[in-house]
C-alpha positions as CSV (number, residue, x, y, z in Angstrom):
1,X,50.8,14.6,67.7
2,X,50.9,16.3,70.9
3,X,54.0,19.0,69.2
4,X,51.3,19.6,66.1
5,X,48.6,20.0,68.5
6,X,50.4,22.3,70.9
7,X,51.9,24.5,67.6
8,X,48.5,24.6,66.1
9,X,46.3,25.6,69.2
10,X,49.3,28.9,69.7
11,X,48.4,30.4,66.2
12,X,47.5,33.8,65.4
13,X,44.7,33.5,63.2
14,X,45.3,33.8,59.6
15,X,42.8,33.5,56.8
16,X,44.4,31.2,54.9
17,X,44.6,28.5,58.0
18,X,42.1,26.2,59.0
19,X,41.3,26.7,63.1
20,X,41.5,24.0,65.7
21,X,38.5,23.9,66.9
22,X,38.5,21.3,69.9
23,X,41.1,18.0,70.6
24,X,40.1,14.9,72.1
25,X,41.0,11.1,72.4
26,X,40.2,7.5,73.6
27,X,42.7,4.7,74.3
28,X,43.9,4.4,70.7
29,X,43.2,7.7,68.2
30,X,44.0,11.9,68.8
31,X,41.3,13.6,67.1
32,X,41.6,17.2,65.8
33,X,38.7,19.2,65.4
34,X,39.1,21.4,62.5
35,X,36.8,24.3,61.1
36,X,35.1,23.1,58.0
37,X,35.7,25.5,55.4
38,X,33.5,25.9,52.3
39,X,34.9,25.9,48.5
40,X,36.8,22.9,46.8
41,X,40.1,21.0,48.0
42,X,43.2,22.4,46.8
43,X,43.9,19.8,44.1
44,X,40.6,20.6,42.2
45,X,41.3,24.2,42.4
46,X,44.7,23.3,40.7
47,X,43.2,21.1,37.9
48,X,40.5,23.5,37.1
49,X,42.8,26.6,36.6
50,X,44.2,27.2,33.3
51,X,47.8,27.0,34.5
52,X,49.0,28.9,31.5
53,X,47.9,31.9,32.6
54,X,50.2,34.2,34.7
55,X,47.6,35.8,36.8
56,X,45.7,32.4,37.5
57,X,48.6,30.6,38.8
58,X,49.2,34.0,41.0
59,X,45.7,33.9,42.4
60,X,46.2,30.6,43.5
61,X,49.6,30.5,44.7
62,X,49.9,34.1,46.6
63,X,47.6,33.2,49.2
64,X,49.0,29.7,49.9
65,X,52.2,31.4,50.1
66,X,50.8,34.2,52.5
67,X,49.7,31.1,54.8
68,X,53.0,29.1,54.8
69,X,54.7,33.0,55.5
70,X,52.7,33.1,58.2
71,X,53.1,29.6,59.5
72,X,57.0,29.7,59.0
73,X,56.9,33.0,61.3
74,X,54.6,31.3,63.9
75,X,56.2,28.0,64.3
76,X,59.6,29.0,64.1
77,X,59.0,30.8,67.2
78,X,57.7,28.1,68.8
79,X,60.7,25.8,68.0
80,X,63.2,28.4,69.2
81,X,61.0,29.3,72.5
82,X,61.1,24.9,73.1
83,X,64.9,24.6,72.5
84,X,65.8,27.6,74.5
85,X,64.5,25.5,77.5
86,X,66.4,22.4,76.2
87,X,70.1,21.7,77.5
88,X,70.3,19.7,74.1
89,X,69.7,22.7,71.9
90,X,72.9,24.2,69.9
């Protein structure tokens, strides 16, 4: 939890990622505090779109791609920067 938590709080801001807000814990739990973001979860945007459509499946999937693009960049970075500091790394 600590890696996520670390990756997470070292992301450029991206529209299509939720922000950390605030972490905190007690003696048993990590809590993330995540921006609350308004609209409907991803699996109800998926069963209400008419799949059959080109364009529809492009409106959904382009910016989730554009997200994970982003991600991949970010965290990939991060991984490299931690293993160059790691007499383990290849």
């Amino acid at each position: 939890m600590d890696r996520e938590i670390r990756i997470h709080s070292t992301l450029a801001p991206h529209p299509g990622i939720v922000k950390l807000l605030s972490t905190f814990e007690d003696d048993n739990r990590v809590y993330m505090e995540m921006e609350l973001l308004p609209g409907d979860l991803f699996k109800t945007l998926i069963e209400r779109t008419c799949l059959d459509e080109e364009g529809a499946v492009l409106d959904v999937l382009i910016p989730l791609l554009e997200a994970l693009d982003h991600l991949h960049g970010q965290v990939r970075r991060s991984c490299i920067v931690s293993r160059a500091h790691s007499a383990s790394a290849l």
